[in-house]
N, C-alpha and C positions, 0 to 999 in steps of 0.2 A: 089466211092470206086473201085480201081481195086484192081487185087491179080494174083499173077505168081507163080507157081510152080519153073521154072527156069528160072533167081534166084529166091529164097522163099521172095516175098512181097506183104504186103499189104499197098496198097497206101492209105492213108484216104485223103477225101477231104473235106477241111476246107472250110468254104462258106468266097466268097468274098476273095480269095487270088489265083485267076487264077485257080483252080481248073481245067474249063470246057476247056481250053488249054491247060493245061495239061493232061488232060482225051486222049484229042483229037491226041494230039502228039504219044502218048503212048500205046493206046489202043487199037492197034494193034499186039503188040507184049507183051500184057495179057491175060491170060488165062479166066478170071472172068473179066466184066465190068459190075457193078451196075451205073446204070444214071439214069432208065426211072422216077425214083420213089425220091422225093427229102430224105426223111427219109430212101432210102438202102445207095443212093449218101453219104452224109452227115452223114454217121452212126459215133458217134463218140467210142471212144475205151471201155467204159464201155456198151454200144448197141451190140460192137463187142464179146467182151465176157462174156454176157448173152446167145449172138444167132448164132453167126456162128462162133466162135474160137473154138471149139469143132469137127465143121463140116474139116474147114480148118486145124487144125491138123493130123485130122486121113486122109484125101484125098492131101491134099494140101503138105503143111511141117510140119514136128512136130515144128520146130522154124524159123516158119518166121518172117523177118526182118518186123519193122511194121515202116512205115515212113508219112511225112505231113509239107506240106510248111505251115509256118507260117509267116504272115504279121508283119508289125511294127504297135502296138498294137496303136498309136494317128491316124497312117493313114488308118488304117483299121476300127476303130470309125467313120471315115469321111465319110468312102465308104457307109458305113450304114446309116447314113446320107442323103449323098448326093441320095442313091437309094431309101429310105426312100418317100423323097420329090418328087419324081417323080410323074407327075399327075394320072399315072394309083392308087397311093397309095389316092390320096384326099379320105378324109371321110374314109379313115379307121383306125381301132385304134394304129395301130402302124406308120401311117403319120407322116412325120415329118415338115410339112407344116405349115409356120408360128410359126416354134418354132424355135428358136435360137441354135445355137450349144452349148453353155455354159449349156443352160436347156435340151436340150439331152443327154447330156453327166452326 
């Protein structure tokens, strides 16, 4: 998640849609960069305003612009997938090792 005073935004970063490229490009010229932590990263908008749209209102903007790239929702199933499968995942429960993509999905 980043977040800019000027201009007023909050980036949210969707997992698995270039996210950490774009953190990376950007995060320079934000005032707030959450990364170290996957659940600040990846907070998504109702996390946001349970916990820090209050904080970022009164400090930040009272209406910042809330923005998030989002993938093409068959290829970004794949990604999941295909990262899924990866050997560091063997033996764990959400492997996708040995399963077929039809039964993934």
């Amino acid at each position: 998640m980043l977040i800019s005073k000027r201009p007023p935004i909050v980036f949210f970063a969707v997992p698995k849609t270039a996210s950490l490229s774009i953190e990376t490009a950007f995060a320079p010229h934000f005032d707030m960069v959450m990364s170290k932590h996957p659940s600040l990263k990846h907070m998504n908008v109702r996390m946001y305003e349970a916990s820090l749209a209050n904080f970022v209102t009164r400090r930040v903007a009272k209406s910042p612009v809330r923005i998030a790239v989002m993938r093409e929702p068959f290829d970004w199933i794949l990604s999941w997938y295909r990262y899924r499968a990866r050997p560091e995942n063997d033996g764990a429960e959400n492997s996708s090792k040995g399963v077929s993509v039809d039964e993934f999905i």
